[in-house]
C-alpha positions as CSV (number, residue, x, y, z in Angstrom):
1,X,37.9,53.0,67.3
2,X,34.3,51.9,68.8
3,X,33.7,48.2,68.9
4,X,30.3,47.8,66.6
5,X,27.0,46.5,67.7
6,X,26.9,42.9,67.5
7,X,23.1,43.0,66.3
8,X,24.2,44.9,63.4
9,X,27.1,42.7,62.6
10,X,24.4,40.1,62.6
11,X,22.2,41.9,60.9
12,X,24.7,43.3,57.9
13,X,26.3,39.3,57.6
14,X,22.6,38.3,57.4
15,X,22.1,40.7,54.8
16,X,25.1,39.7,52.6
17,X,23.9,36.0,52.7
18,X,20.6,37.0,51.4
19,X,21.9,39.0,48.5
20,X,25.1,36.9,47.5
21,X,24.7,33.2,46.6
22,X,28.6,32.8,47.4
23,X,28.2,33.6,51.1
24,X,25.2,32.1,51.3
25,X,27.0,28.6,50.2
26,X,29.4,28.9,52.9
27,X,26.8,29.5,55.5
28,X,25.1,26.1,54.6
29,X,28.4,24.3,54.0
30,X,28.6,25.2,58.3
31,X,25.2,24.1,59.1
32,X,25.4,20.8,57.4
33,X,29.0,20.3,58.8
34,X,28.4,21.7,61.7
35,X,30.3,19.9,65.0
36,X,32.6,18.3,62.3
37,X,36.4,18.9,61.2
38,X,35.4,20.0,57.5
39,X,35.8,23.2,57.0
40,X,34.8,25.5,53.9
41,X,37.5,26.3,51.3
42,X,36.4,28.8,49.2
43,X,38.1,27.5,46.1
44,X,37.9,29.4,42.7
45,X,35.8,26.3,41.2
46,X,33.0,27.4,44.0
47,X,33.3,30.4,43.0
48,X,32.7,29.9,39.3
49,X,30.0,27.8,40.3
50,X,28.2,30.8,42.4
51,X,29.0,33.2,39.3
52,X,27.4,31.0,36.8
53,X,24.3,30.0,39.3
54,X,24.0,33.7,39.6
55,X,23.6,33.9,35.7
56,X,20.7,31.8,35.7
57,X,19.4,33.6,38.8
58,X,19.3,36.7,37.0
59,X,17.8,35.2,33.1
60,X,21.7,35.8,31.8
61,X,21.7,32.4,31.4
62,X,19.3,29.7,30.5
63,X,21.2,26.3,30.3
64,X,24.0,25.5,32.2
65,X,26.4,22.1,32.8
66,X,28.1,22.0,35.9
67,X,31.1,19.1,34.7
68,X,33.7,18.9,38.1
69,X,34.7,16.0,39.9
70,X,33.0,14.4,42.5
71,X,34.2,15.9,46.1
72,X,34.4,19.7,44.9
73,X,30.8,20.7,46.7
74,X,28.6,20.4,43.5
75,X,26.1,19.1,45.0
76,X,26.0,21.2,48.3
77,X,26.0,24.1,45.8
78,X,23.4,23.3,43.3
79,X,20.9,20.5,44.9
80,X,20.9,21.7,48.8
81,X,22.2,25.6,48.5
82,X,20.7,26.7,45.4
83,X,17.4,25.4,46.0
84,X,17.5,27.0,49.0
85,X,18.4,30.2,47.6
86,X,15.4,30.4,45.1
87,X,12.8,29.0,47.5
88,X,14.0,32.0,49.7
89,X,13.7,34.3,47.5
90,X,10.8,33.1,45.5
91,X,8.8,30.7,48.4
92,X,6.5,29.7,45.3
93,X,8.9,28.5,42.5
94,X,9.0,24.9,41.4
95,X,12.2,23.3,41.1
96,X,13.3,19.4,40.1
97,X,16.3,18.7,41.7
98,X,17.5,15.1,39.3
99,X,20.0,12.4,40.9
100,X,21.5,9.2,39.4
101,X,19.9,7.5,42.8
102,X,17.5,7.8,45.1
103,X,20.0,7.9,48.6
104,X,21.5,10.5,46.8
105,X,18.4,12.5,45.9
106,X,17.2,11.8,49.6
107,X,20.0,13.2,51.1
108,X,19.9,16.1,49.3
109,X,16.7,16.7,50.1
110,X,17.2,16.0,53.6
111,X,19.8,18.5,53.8
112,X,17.9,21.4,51.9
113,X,15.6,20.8,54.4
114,X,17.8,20.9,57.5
115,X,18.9,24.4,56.0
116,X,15.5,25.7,55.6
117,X,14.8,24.8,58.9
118,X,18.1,26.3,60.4
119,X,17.6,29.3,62.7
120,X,19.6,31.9,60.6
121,X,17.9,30.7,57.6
122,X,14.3,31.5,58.8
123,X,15.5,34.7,59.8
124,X,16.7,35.4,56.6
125,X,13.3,34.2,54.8
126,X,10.5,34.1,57.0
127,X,8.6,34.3,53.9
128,X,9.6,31.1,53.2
129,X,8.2,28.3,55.4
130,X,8.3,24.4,54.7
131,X,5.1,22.5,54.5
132,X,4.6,20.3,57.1
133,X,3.7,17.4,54.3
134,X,7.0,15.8,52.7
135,X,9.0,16.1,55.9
136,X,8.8,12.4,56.5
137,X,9.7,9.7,54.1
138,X,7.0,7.3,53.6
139,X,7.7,4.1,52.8
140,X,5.8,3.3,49.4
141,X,4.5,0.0,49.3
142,X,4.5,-0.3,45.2
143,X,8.5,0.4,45.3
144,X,10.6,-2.8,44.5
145,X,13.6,-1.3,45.5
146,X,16.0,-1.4,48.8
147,X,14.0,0.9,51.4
148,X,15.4,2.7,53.9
């Protein structure tokens, strides 16, 4: 048996990322944990999750209510991942990504962006490039709120 060309490998793995939201989730679970002890576990809720976010992809669906417990990667799935995803494929789609605070809807933001800008990512979708506006958070003066 011949040992296969590790460029390929690369190549075929990126490839199955691209085309399968499932994959893809695990690849952004490892860049946003990378150099930690969490690892991916590719439960069946995931899974579902991927399915059903494939739905909608596709137009099969058009309203769906993802109800799980906190902790089970929801949010890496639908707020960082997916929007990665559809920007990826579709650099020019608009998407509101909604949060019960605004930490919370920072750090999802922050961490779509740290996938976009990952290496494999870019090589994935050069299509799809990040504007160089929005990458900094601005402190609004009108805001009454804790800032950062």
């Amino acid at each position: 048996m011949t040992t296969p060309d590790p460029k390929i490998v690369v190549q075929v793995a990126r490839e199955v990322c691209r085309d399968n939201f499932f994959p893809f989730v695990w690849r952004v679970f490892g860049t946003l944990h990378q150099g930690t002890d969490r690892s991916f576990d590719p439960a069946w809720h995931v899974r579902a999750m991927c399915h059903e976010l494939d739905n909608v992809c596709v137009g099969e669906n058009k309203r769906l209510i993802i109800n799980i417990p906190p902790r089970c990667l929801n949010s890496v799935t639908v707020a960082v991942a997916y929007v990665a995803y559809l920007l990826g494929h579709n650099p020019s789609a608009k998407i509101i990504v909604a949060s019960y605070g605004l930490d919370l809807a920072r750090k999802h933001s922050e961490d779509c962006r740290r996938t976009m800008s990952a290496r494999w990512y870019r090589e994935m979708f050069p299509e799809t490039v990040l504007a160089k506006k929005g990458q900094h958070l601005r402190r609004n003066p009108h805001h009454k709120g804790r800032q950062p």
